[in-house]
LOMAR-777291 format. One record per residue: residue number from 1; residue in three letters; x, y, z of N, C-alpha, C in turn. Coordinates in steps of 0.1 Angstrom, whole numbers, plus 5000, padded with zeros to 4 digits. Example, Ala and Ser with C-alpha at 12.3 -4.5 7.8 and 13.67 -1.06 7.14 Angstrom:
2
+-----+---------+------+------+------+-------+-------+-------+------+------+------+
| num | residuo | n.c1 | n.c2 | n.c3 | ca.c1 | ca.c2 | ca.c3 | c.c1 | c.c2 | c.c3 |
+-----+---------+------+------+------+-------+-------+-------+------+------+------+
|   1 |     ALA | 5132 | 4943 | 5078 |  5123 |  4955 |  5078 | 5132 | 4967 | 5078 |
|   2 |     SER | 5128 | 4978 | 5071 |  5137 |  4989 |  5071 | 5129 | 5000 | 5079 |
+-----+---------+------+------+------+-------+-------+-------+------+------+------+
REM end
This chain:
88
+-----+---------+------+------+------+-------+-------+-------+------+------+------+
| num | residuo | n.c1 | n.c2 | n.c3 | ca.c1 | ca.c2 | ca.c3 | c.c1 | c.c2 | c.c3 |
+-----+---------+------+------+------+-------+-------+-------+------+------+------+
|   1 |     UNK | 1122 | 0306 | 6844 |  1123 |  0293 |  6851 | 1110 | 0288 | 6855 |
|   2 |     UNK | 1097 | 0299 | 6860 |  1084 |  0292 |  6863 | 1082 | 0288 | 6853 |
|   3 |     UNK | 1082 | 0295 | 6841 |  1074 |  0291 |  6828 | 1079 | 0276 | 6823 |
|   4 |     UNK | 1092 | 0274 | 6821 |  1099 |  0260 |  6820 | 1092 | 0246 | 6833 |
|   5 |     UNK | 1091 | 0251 | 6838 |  1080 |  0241 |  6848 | 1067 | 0241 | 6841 |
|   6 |     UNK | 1061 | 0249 | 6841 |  1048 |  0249 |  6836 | 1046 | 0244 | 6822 |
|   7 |     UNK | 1054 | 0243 | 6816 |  1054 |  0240 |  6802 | 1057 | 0223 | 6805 |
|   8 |     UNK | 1069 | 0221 | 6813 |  1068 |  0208 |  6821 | 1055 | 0200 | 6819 |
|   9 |     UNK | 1053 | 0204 | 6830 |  1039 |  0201 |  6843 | 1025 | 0195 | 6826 |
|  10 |     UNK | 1028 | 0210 | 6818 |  1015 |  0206 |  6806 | 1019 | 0192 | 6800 |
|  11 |     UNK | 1033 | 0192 | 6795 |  1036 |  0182 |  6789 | 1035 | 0172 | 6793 |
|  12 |     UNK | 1039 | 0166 | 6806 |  1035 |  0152 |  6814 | 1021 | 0153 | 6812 |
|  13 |     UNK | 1009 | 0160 | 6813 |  0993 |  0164 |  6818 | 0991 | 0156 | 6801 |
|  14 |     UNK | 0995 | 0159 | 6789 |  0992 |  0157 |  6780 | 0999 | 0139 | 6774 |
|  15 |     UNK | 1008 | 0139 | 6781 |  1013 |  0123 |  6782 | 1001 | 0119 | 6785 |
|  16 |     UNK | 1002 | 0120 | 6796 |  0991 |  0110 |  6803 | 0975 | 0112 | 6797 |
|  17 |     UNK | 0973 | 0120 | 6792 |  0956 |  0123 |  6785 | 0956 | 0111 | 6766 |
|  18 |     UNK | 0975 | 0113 | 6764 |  0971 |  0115 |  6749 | 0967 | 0094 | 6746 |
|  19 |     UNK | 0968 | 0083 | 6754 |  0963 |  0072 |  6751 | 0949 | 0072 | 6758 |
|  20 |     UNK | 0940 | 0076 | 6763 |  0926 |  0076 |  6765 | 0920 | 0086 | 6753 |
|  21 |     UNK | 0925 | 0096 | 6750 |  0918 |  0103 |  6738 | 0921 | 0093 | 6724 |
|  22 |     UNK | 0930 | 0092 | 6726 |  0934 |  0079 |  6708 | 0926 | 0072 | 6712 |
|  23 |     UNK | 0919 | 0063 | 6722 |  0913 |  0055 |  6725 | 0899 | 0055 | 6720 |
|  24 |     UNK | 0893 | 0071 | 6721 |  0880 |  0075 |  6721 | 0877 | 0079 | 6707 |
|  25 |     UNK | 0892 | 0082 | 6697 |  0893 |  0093 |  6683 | 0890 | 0102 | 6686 |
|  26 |     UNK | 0893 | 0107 | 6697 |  0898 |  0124 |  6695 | 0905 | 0129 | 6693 |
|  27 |     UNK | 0920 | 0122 | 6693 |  0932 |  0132 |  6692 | 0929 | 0139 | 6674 |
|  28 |     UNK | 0925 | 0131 | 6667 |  0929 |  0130 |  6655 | 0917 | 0144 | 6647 |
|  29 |     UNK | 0902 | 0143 | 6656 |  0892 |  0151 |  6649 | 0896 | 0161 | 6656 |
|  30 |     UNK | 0899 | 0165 | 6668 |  0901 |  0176 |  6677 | 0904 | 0184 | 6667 |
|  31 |     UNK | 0923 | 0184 | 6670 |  0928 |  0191 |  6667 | 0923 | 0197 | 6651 |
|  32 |     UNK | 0919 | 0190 | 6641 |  0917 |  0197 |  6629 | 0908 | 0203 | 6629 |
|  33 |     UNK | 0893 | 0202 | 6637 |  0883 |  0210 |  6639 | 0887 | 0224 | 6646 |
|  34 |     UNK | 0897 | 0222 | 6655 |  0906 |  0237 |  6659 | 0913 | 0245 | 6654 |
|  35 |     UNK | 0923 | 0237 | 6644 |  0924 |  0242 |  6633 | 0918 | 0249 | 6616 |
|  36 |     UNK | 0905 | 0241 | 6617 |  0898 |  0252 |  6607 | 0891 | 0257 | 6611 |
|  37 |     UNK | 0889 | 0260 | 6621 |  0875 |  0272 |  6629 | 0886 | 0284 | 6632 |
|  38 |     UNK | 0903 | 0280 | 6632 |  0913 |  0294 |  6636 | 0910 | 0301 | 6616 |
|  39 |     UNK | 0913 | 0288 | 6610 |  0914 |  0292 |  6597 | 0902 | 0305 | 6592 |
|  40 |     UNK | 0892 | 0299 | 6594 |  0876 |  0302 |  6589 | 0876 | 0319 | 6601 |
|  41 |     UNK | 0879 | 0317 | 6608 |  0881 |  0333 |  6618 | 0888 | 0338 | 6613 |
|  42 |     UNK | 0903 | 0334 | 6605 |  0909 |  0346 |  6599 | 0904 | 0350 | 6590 |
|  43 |     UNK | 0891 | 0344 | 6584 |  0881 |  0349 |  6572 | 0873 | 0359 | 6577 |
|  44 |     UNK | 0867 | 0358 | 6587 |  0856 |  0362 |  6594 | 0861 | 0378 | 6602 |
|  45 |     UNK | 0874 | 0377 | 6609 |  0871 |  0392 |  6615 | 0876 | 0401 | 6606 |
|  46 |     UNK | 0883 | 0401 | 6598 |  0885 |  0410 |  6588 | 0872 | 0416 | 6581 |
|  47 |     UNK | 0864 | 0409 | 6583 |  0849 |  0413 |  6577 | 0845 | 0420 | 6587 |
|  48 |     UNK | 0844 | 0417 | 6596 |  0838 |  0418 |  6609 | 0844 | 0436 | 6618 |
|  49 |     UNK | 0856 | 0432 | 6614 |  0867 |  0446 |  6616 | 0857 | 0461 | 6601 |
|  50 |     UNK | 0861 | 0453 | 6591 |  0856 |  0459 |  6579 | 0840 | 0470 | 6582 |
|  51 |     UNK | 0831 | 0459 | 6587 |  0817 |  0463 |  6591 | 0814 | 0469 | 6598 |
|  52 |     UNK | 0822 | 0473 | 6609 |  0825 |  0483 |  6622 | 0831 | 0497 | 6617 |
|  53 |     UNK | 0836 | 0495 | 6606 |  0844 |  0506 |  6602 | 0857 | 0511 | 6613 |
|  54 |     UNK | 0859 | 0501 | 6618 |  0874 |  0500 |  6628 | 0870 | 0508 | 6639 |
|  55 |     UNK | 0851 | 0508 | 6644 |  0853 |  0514 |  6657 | 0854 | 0505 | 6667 |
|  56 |     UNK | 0857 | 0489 | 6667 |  0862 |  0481 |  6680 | 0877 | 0477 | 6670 |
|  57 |     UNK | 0883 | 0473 | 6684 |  0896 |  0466 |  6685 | 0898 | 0457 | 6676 |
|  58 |     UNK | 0910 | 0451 | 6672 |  0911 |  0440 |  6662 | 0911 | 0427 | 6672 |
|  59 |     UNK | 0912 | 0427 | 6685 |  0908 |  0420 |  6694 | 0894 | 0415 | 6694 |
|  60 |     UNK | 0886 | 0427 | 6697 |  0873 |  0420 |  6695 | 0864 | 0419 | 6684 |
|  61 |     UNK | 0874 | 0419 | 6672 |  0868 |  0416 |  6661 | 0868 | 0402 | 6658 |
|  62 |     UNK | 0880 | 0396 | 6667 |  0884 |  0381 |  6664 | 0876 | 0375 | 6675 |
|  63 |     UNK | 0875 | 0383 | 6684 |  0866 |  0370 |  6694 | 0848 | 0372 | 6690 |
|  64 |     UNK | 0840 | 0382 | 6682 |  0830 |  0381 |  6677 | 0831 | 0375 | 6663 |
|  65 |     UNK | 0839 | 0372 | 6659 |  0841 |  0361 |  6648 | 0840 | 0347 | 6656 |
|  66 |     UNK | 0847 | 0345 | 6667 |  0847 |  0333 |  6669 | 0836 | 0329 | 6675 |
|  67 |     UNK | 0830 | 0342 | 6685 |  0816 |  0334 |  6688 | 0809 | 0333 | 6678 |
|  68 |     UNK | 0806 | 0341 | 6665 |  0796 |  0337 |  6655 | 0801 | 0319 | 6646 |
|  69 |     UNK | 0812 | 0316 | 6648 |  0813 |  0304 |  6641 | 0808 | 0296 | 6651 |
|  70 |     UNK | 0812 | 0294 | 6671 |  0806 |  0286 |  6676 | 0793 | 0288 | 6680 |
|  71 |     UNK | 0785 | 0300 | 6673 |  0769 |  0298 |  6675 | 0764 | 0291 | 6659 |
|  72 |     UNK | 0767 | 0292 | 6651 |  0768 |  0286 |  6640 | 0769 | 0271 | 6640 |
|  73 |     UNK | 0776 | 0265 | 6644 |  0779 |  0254 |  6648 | 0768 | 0245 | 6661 |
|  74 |     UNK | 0768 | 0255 | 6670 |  0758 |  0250 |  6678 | 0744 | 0246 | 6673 |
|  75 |     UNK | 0742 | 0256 | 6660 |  0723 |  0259 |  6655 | 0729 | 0246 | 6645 |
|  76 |     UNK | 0741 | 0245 | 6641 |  0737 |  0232 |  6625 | 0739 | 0220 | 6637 |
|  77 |     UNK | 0742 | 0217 | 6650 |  0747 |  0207 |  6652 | 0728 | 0203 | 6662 |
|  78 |     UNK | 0726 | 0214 | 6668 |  0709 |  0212 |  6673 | 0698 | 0210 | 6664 |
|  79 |     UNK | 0700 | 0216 | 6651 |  0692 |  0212 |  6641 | 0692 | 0194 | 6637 |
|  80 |     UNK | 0707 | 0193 | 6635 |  0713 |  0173 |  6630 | 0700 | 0173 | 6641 |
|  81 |     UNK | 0705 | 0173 | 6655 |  0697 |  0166 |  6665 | 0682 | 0165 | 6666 |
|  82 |     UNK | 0676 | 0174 | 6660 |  0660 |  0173 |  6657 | 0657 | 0170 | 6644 |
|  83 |     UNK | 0664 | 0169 | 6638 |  0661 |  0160 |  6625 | 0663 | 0148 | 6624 |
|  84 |     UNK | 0675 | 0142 | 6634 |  0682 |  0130 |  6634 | 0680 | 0124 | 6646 |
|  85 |     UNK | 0673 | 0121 | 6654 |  0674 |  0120 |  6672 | 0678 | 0104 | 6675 |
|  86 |     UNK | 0674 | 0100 | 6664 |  0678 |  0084 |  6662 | 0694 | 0082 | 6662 |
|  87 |     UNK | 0703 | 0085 | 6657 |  0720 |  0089 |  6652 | 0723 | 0095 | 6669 |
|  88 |     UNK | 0716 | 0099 | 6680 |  0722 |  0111 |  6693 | 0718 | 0104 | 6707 |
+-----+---------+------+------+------+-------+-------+-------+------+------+------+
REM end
């Protein structure tokens, strides 16, 4: 029964967010950028798992995949910005 409220409570929270984000075009880049960074991690900790030779968790094989995609991301997106400062 809490959880049916809460689930509630998000759903109105996301009514009311989802015509200011269409407004700005985020609904539309968000979500697929979240979607291939899950994609691109299920590439990543299986390597990641592989490299360890299974001495961490499959837990934290997935969350050191995902910080290496979002430090990845950070260095190509700081790089655009000192190459490009004009475009930021």
């Amino acid at each position: 029964m809490k959880n049916l409220k809460l689930v509630n409570e998000i759903q109105t929270l996301l009514a009311d967010l989802t015509p200011e984000l269409q407004s700005h075009g985020l609904l539309r880049s968000l979500p697929l950028k979240l979607f291939l960074a899950l994609l691109l991690n299920l590439i990543i900790a299986p390597t990641v798992l592989a490299a360890t030779g299974g001495s961490i968790s499959r837990l934290n094989a997935y969350a050191i995949g995902l910080l290496g995609l979002v430090t990845v991301g950070l260095a190509i997106y700081l790089m655009m910005v000192m190459l490009q400062p004009q475009r930021f």
